[in-house]
C-alpha positions in Angstrom: -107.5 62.5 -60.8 -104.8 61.2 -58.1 -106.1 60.1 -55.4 -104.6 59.5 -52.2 -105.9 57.1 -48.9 -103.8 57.0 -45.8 -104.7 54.0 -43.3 -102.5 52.5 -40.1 -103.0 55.6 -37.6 -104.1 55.0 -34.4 -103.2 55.6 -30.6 -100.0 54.0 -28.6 -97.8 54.3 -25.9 -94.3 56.1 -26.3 -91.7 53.2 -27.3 -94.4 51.7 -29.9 -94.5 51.3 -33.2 -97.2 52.3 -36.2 -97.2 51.5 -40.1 -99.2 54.0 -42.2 -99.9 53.4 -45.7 -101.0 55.1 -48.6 -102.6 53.7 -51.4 -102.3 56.1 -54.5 -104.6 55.8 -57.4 -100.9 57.0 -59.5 -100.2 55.7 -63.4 -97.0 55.4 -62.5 -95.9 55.2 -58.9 -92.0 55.6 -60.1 -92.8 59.4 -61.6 -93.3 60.6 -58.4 -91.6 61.5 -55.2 -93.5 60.2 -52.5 -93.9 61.3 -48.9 -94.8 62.6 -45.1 -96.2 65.4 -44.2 -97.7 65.8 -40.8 -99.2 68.6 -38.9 -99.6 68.7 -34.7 -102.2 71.0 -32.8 -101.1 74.6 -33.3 -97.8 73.7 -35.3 -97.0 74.6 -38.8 -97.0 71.5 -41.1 -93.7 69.9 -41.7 -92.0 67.3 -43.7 -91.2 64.3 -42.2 -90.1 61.6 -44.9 -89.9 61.5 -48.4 -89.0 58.3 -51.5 -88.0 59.0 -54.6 -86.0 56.8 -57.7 -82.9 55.4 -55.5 -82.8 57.9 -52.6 -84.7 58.2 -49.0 -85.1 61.4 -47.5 -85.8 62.3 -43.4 -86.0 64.8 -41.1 -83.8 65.2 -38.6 -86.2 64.3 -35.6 -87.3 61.0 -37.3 -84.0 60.2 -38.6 -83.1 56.5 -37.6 -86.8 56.1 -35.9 -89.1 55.8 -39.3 -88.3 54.2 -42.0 -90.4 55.4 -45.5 -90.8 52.2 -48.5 -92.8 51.8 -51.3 -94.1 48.6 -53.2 -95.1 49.3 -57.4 -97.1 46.4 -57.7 -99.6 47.5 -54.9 -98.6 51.1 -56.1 -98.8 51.9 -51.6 -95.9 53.6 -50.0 -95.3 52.7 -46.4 -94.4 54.9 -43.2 -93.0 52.7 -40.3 -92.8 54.5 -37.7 -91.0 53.3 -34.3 -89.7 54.4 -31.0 -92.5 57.1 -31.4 -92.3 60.1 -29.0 -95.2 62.1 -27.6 -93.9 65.0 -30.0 -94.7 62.5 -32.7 -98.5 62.8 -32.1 -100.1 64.9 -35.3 -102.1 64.0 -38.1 -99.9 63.1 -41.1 -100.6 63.2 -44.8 -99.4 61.3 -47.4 -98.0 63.5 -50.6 -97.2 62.8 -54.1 -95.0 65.0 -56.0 -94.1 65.0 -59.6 -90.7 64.5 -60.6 -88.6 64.3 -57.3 -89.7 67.8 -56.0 -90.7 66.0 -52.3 -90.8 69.1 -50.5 -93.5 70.8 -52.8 -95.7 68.1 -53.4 -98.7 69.0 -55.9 -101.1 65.7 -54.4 -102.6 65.3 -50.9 -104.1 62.6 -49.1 -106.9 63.0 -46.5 -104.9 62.9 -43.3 -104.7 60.3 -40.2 -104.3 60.7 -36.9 -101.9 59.2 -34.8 -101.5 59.6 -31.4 -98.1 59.0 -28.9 -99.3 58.7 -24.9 -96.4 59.0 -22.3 
């Protein structure tokens, strides 16, 4: 069973900085796309940033502000997030999907929260 723990979230002021991490419980980290969901009070869910072999995907409002990585040996990927916004503050999830499908992930983790004060 894949299994999916997100860690790092937390509150800070707008300007700061946050690195989530997930640790996936994943054979083989390289067969899947990995990524960044999150979801903000009353807001649909939305993709925020996605790895897969050789290519980094973003959305446009975190484009040049986060910054998704992963490390095989420790099989975690990594969200650094910086600059954050106010507008940033939701819960985000990390996803696995199989093959490099990012945007229909099959695998969600738990969720944490992370919150951007003005």
């Amino acid at each position: 069973q894949v299994q999916l723990v997100e860690s790092g979230g937390g509150a800070v002021q707008a300007g700061g900085s946050l690195r989530l991490s997930c640790a996936a419980s994943l054979r083989t980290l390289s067969s899947y796309a990995m990524g960044w969901f999150r979801q903000a009070p009353g807001k649909e869910r939305e993709f925020v940033a996605a790895i897969s072999i050789g290519r980094t995907y973003y959305a446009d409002s975190v484009k040049g502000r986060f910054t998704v990585s992963r490390d095989y040996a420790k099989n975690t990927v990594y969200l650094q997030m910086d600059s954050l916004k106010p507008e940033d503050t939701a819960v985000y999830y990390c996803t696995a999907a199989i093959g490099s499908a990012y945007a229909n992930p099959q695998y969600w983790g738990q969720g944490t929260q992370v919150t951007v004060s003005s």
